[in-house]
C-alpha positions as CSV (number, residue, x, y, z in Angstrom):
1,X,20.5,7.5,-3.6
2,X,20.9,7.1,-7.1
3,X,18.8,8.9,-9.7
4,X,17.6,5.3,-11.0
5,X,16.8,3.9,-7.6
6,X,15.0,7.5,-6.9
7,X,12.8,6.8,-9.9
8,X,12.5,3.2,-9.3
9,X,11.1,4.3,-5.5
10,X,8.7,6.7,-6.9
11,X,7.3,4.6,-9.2
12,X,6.6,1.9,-6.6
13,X,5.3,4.5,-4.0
14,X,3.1,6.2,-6.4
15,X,1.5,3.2,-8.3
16,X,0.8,0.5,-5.1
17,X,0.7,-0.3,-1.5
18,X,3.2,-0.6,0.9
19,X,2.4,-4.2,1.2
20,X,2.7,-4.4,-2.8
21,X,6.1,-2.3,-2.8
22,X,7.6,-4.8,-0.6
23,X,7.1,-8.1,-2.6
24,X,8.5,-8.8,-6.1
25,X,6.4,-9.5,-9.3
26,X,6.4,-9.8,-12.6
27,X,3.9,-6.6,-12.8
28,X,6.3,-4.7,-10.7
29,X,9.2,-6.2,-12.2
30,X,8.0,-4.7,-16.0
31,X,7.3,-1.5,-13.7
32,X,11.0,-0.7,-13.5
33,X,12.4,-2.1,-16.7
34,X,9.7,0.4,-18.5
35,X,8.8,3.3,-16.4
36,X,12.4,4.5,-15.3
37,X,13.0,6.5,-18.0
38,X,9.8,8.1,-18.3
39,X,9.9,9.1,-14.7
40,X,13.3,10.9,-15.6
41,X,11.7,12.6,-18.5
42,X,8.0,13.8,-17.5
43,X,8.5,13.6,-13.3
44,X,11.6,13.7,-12.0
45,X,10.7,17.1,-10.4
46,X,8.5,15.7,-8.2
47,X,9.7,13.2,-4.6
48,X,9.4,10.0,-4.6
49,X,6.6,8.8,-3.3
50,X,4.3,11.5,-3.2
51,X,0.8,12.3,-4.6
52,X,2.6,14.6,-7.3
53,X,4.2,11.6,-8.9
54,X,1.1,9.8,-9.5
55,X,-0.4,13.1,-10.8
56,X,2.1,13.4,-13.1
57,X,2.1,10.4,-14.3
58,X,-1.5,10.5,-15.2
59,X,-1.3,13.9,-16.5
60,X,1.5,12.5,-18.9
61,X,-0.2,9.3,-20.2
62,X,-0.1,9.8,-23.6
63,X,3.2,11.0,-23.6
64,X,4.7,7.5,-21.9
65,X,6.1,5.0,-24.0
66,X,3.9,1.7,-24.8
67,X,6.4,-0.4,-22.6
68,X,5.5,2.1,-19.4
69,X,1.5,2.0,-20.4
70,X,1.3,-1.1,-20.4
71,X,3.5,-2.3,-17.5
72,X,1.1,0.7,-15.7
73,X,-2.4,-1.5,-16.7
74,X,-0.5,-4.7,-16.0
75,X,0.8,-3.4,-12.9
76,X,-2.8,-1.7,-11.8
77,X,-4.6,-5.4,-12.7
78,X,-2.2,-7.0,-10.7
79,X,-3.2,-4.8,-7.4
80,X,-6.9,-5.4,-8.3
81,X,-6.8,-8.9,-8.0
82,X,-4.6,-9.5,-5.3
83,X,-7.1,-6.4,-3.5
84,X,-10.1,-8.9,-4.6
85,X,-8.7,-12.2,-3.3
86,X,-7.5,-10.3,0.3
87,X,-11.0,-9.1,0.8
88,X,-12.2,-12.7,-0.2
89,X,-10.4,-13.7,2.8
């Protein structure tokens, strides 16, 4: 597996459900564009998937670039809502 498509996997693991991993959207979409790189710098250490990721990606906030921040709230709102209107149902 690639070192992008590693990242790309972690990302997705780390940041949403299984359910969420396996559909495309525009949250998720912005999730890869942006975060990528930022996985390579501050977490790459870490396997994909795992709790570490997401720690270290919280740990390391400050340090991400705006396009990664704000893909991360887009992408965290997205899960909220869709969470809300499957409970609704």
């Amino acid at each position: 597996m690639t070192s992008t498509k590693t990242a790309l996997l972690a990302i997705a693991l780390c940041l949403g459900s299984a359910a969420a991993f396996a559909e495309s959207s525009p949250a998720r979409d912005a999730l890869k564009q942006h975060c990528t790189g930022d996985y390579m710098d501050y977490c790459s250490a870490y396997a994909p998937g795992g709790p570490e990721v997401e720690a270290c990606f919280k740990a390391n906030m400050k340090k991400l670039s705006a396009g990664c921040s704000a893909a991360i709230t887009a992408y965290k709102k997205e899960q909220r809502a869709t969470k809300r209107v499957s409970e609704a149902r």
